[in-house]
Structures are given as structure tokens and as C-alpha cells.
C-alpha positions as CSV (number, residue, x, y, z in Angstrom):
1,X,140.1,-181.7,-83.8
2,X,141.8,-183.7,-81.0
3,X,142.7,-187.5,-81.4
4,X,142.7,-190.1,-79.1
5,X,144.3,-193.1,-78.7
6,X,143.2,-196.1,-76.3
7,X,145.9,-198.6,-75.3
8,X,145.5,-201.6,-72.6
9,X,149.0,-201.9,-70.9
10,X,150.9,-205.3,-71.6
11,X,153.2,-204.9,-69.3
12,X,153.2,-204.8,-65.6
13,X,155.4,-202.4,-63.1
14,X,156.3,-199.9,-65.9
15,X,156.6,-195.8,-66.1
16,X,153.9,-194.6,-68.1
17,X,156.5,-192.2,-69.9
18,X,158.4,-194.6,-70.4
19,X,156.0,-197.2,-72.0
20,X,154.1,-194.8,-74.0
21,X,157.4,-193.3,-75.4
22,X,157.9,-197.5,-76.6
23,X,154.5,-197.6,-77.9
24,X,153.9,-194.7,-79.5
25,X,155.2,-193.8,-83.0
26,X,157.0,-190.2,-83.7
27,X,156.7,-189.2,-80.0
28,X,159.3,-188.2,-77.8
29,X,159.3,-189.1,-74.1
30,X,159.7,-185.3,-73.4
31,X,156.3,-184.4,-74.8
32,X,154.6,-187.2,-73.0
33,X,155.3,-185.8,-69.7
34,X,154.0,-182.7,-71.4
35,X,150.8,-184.1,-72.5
36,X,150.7,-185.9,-68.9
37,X,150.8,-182.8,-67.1
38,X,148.6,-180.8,-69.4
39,X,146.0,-183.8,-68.1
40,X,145.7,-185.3,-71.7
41,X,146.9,-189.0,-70.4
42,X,144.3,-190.9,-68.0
43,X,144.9,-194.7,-66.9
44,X,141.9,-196.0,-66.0
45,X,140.0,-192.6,-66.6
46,X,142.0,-190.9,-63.8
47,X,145.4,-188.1,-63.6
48,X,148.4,-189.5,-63.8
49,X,151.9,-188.7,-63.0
50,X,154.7,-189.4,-65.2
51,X,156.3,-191.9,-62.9
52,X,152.9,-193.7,-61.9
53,X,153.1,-197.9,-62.5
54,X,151.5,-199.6,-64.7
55,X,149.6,-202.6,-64.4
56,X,148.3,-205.5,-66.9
57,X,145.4,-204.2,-68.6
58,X,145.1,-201.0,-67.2
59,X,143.4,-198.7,-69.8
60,X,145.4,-195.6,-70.8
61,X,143.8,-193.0,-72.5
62,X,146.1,-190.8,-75.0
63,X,144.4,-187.2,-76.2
64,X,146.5,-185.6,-79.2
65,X,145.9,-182.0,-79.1
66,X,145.0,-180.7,-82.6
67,X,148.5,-179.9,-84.7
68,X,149.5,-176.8,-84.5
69,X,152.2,-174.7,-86.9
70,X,155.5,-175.3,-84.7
71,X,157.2,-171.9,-84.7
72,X,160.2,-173.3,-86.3
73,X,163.8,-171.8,-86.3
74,X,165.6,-171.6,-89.4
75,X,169.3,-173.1,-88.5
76,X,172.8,-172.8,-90.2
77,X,172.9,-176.7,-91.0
78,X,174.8,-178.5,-93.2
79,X,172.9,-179.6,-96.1
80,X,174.3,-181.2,-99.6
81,X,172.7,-180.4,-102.1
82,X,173.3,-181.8,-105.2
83,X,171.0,-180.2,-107.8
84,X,168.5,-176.9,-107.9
85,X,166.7,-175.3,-110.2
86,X,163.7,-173.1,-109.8
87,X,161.2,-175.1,-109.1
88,X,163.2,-178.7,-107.1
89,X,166.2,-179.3,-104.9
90,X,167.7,-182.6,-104.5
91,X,169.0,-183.2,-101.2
92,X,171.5,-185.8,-100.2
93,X,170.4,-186.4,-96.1
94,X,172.6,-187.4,-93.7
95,X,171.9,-190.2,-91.6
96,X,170.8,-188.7,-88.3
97,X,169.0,-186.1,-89.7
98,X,165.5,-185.8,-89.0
99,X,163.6,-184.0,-92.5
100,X,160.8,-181.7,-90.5
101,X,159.9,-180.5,-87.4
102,X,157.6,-182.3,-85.3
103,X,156.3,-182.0,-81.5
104,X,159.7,-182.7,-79.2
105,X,161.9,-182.6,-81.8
106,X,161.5,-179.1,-83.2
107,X,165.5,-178.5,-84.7
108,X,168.0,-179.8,-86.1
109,X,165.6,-181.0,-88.9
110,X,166.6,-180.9,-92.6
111,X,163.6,-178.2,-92.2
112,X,165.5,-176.0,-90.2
113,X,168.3,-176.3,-92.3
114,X,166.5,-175.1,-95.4
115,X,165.2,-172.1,-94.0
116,X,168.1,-170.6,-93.0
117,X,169.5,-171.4,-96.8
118,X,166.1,-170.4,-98.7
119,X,163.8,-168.5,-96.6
120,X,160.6,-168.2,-97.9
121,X,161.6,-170.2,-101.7
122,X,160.1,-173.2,-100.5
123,X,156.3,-174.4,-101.2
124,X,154.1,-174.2,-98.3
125,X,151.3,-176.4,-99.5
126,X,152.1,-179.1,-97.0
127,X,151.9,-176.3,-94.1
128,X,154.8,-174.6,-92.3
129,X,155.6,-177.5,-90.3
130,X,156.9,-178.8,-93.7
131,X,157.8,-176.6,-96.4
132,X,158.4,-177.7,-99.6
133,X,158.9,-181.1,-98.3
134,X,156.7,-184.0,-100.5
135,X,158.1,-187.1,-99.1
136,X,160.4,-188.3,-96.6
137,X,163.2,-190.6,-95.7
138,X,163.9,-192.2,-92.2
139,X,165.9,-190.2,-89.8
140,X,168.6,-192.6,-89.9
141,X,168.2,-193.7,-93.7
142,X,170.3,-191.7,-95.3
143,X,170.4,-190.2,-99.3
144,X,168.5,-188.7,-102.4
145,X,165.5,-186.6,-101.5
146,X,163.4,-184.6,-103.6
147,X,162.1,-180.5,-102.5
148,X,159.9,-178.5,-103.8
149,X,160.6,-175.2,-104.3
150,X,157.5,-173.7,-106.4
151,X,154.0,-174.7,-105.5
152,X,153.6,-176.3,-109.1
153,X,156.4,-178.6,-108.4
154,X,154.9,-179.6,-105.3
155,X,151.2,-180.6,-107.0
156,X,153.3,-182.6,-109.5
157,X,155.6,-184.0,-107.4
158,X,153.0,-185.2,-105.1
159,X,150.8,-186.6,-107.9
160,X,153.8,-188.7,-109.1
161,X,154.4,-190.5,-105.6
162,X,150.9,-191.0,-105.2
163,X,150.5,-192.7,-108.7
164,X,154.2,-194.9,-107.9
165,X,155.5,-193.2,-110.7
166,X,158.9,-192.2,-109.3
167,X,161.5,-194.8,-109.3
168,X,163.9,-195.0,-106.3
169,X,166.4,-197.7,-105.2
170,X,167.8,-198.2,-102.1
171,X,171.3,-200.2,-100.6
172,X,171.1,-202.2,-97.5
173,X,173.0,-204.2,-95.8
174,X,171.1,-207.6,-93.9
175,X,171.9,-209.9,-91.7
176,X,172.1,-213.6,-93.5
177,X,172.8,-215.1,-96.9
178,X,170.7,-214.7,-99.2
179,X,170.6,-217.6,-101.6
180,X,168.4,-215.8,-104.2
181,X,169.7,-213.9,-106.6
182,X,166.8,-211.7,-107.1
183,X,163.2,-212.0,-105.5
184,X,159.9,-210.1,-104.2
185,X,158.1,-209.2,-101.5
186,X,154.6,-208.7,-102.2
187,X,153.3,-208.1,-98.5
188,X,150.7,-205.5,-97.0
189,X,151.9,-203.3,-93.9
190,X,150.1,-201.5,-91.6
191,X,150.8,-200.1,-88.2
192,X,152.1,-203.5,-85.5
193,X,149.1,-203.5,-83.0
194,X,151.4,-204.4,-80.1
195,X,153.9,-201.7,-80.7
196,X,152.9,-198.2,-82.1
197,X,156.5,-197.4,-83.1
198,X,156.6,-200.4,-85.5
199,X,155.0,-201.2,-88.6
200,X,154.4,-205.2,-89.6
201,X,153.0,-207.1,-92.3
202,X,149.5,-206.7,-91.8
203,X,146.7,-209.1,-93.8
204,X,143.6,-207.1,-91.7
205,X,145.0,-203.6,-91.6
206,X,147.7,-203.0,-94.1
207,X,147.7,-201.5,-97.0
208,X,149.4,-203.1,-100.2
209,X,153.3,-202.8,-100.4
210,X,155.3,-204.4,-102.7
211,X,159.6,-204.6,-102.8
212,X,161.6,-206.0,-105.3
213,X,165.4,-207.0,-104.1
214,X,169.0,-208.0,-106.2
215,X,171.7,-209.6,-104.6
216,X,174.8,-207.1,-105.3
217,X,177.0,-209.2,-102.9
218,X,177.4,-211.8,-100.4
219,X,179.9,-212.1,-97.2
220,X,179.9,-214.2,-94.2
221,X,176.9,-213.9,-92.8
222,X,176.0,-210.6,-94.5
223,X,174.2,-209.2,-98.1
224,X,174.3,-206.1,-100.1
225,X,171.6,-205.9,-101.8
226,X,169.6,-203.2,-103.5
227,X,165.8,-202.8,-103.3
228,X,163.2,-201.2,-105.8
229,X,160.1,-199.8,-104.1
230,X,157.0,-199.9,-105.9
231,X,155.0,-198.6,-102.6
232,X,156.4,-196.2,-100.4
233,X,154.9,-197.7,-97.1
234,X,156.5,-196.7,-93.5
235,X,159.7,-198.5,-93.2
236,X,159.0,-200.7,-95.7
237,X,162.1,-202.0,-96.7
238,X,162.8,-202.7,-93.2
239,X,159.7,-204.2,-92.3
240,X,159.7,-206.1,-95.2
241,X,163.2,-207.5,-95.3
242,X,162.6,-208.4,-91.3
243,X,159.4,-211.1,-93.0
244,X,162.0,-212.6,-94.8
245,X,164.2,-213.3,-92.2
246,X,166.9,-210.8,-92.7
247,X,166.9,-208.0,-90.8
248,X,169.1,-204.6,-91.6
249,X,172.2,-204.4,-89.9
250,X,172.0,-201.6,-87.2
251,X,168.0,-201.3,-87.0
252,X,167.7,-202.1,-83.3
253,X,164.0,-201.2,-83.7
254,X,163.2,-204.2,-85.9
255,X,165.9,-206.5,-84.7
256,X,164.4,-206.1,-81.1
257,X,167.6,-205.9,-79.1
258,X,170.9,-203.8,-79.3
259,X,173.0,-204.4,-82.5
260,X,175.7,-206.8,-82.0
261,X,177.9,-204.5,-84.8
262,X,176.8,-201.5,-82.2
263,X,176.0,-199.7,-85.1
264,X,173.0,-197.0,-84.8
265,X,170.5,-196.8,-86.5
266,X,169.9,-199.5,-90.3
267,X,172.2,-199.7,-92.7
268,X,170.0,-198.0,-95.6
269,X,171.0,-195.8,-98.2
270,X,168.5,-194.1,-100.7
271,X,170.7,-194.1,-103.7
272,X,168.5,-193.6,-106.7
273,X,165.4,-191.2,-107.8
274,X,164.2,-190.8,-111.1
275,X,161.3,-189.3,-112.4
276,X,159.4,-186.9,-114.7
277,X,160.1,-183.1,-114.0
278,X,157.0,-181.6,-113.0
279,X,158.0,-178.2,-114.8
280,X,160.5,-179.8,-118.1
281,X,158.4,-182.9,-118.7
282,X,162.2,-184.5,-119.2
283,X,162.8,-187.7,-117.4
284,X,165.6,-186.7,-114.4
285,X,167.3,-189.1,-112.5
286,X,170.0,-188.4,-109.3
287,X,172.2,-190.9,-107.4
288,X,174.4,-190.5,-104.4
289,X,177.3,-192.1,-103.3
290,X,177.1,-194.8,-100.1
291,X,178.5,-192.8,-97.3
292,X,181.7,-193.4,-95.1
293,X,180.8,-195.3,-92.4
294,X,178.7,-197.9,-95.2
295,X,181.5,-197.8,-97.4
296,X,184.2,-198.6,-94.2
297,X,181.9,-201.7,-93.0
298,X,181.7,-203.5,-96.1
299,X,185.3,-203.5,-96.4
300,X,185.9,-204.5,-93.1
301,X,183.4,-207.8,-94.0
302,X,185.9,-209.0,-97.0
């Protein structure tokens, strides 16, 4: 079934493609000048061209075809991985890498890369858009992820993330001091209503999320600190650290202008994942190192 979307312009004398690429989350620009010219974009219930104007208030209409499986291309990518047994890999991802395949950005995915390395030893419960993949990281968050090889591990994996029963820790870097030495965020997020890429602290719409922080250190201007999630909410740590009034360094999306480090992309490193193994019942636990460019940034802040 197709999904639309309904959005009333805020802006005046702007692209469509261009202001629907802002707006909308996980869509590329490319594929919005595809969906334009496959007439599934109307302002004001008429055709539009990619470069057409908008205006204040204009009414655009967005029509999501249905998903379909992308015909995806496995890919000799570099991958680390830093355990496997029969039934789960753990991954260590890049920052940069995108995990799976999705309209306008179908390679280069840590997808891609797994196929060309396992082929068809991956679960395919979540669909071949996403094999053997049962949670995901940011694109530029980089560290531990879990994959499930065996479609057992992937009904037990699964049932551990959606009963919070998977421990994970992450390292960031913010913006400020923090005086605290420890603290909570206990804050529900749901999509931002002005900005579809974005997700906010959100009393009407959100659903509960709920991050615990510790200091690790402070510098001039700057803390380390790592974060337990209890939720696993869309950019949670992000969007929650942003309530508090410290940004991450590098996340341009949530900082709203260009990085005054010019770093790319947050400063977030998934260091920690512990849970039951669905298959041994034994309590496993994987951590990965921060990675160079972190590591060469924090020294260059003492």
C-alpha cells in the first residue's frame, strides 16, 4: 500500500527538491526528482517540476510507492568483524557507512558488504533489503553491531531489543562542561513536526526514551562522556544530549549550522553490547576501540 505524506511549505522562494530533501527523513534528493517525475509529488494538487518555487503554505502532497525488494549488489567492502559463530556476527562499522540499502542509496551499505562475504548465511526475516540485520547504528556513528546469521538468532535477538534487554554504551564527545558527574534524561522523542529529518523531544507524539550519562572527562569547553541507553529511539543520544544543552561535536544536523571543528558527521562511538546469546543462553559481551580520528581530537583538546 502506498503512503502519503502532507506538508504545508514554511518557507517561501525554495526548490521543491531541495526542501523536501531537508524535510524528509532517509530520502535522498535524487529519488525525489524520481518520485517528482513519476507524478507522485503535487503542490497544491497539481504536477510539479523539480525546480518549481515554493510558496508559504503551499500544500505539497508526497505519495511513497509501496517498498519494494531493492535488487541489491553484494560488494567487496571492508568490513571488521570481530566475532562469528554460527548463528551472530559482530560487526565493528565504520563511520560513513550506511548498514542497508534503502531507495537512493542502494551500495556501499554494510549490506552490500556482507553479501559479498556471506552470501546467502544471513537471516532473511527482516526481507532482502536487510538481511540478517536486527538493529541499526547511524551512518556516521560508528562501532559494535550485532548480525544475525541463523533465523533463530534473529527471533531472539529481536525479542531482546524489544524487551531493553541488551546493554550498550556509547562515547561522545559534546560541546560544554558538564558540571554533573553523572545524570539522566528521562525525555519522550518522536519525529520534530517542522523537520522530517529530525527527531525532538516530543510530550504529544513521542514515545518514552530514557539515557543515562557519566562524565569520563572534561576539557575547555568540551566532555567525554559515556551514555547507557535504556530505549533505543532514533538518534536518541543526540537528540537527547541537544535538550540538555550540549550538543555532539560534528552533528551539523542537530547543531543547525556547519561545525565550527568542520568535523562530519557526531562524534559517537557505540563501544559496548552485551547480552544473552540467543543460541548458548551465556551472557556475551563485545567492545571496540574509539577510532583514529576520535582518538586524535581528544588529544589535540589537552
Amino acid at each position: 500500500m502506498n503512503k502519503s505524506i502532507e506538508i504545508i511549505c514554511d518557507s517561501n522562494s525554495v526548490r521543491v527538491d531541495s526542501y523536501l530533501s531537508k524535510k524528509l527523513d532517509s530520502i535522498s534528493r535524487t529519488y525525489i526528482k524520481q518520485l517528482i517525475s513519476e507524478g507522485n509529488i503535487l503542490v497544491n494538487n497539481k504536477l510539479v517540476k523539480p525546480n518549481q518555487r515554493l510558496k508559504i503554505n503551499d500544500k505539497i502532497t508526497v505519495v511513497l510507492p509501496e517498498a519494494k525488494d531493492i535488487d541489491i549488489k553484494a560488494q567487496d567492502l571492508p568490513i571488521d568483524i570481530i566475532y562469528e559463530d554460527n548463528d551472530i556476527l559482530i560487526v565493528n562499522k565504520k563511520k560513513g557507512m550506511v548498514v542497508h540499502p534503502a531507495p537512493g542509496n542502494p551500495d556501499g551499505t554494510l549490506v552490500n558488504a556482507l553479501l559479498y562475504y556471506y552470501k546467502d548465511g544471513l537471516s532473511t526475516i527482516n526481507g532482502k533489503n536487510r538481511p540478517g540485520i536486527v538493529h541499526r547504528i547511524d551512518k556516521d556513528t560508528s562501532g559494535v553491531l550485532v548480525v544475525a546469521k541463523s533465523d533463530i538468532a534473529f527471533r531472539g535477538l529481536s525479542n531482546l531489543f524489544k524487551e531493553h534487554d541488551i546493554k550498550r554504551e556509547y562515547i561522545a564527545l559534546v560541546y560544554g562542561v558538564i558540571s554533573e558527574n553523572a545524570g539522566s534524561i528521562n525525555a519522550p522523542i518522536g519525529r520534530d513536526p517542522k523537520y522530517r529529518k529530525k527527531m525532538a523531544v516530543n510530550t504529544k507524539n513521542g514515545k518514552r526514551a530514557f539515557t543515562k550519562f557519566e562524565v569520563l572527562k572534561r576539557y575547555n569547553g568540551y566532555t567525554l562522556i559515556k551514555a547507557t541507553l535504556e530505549t533505543g529511539r532514533t538518534h536518541q543520544i543526540r537528540v537527547h544530549m541537544k535538550y540538555i544543552g550540549h550538543t555532539l561535536v560534528g552533528d551539523e544536523l542537530y547543531q543547525n549550522k556547519k561545525d565550527r571543528n568542520n568535523i562530519k558527521g557526531q562524534m559517537l562511538h557505540a563501544e559496548y553490547l552485551g547480552f544473552v546469546h540467543p543460541i548458548t543462553k551465556e551472557f556475551v559481551e563485545f567492545r571496540t576501540e574509539l577510532p583514529k580520528y576520535f582518538k586524535s581530537f581528544l588529544e589535540s583538546l589537552k
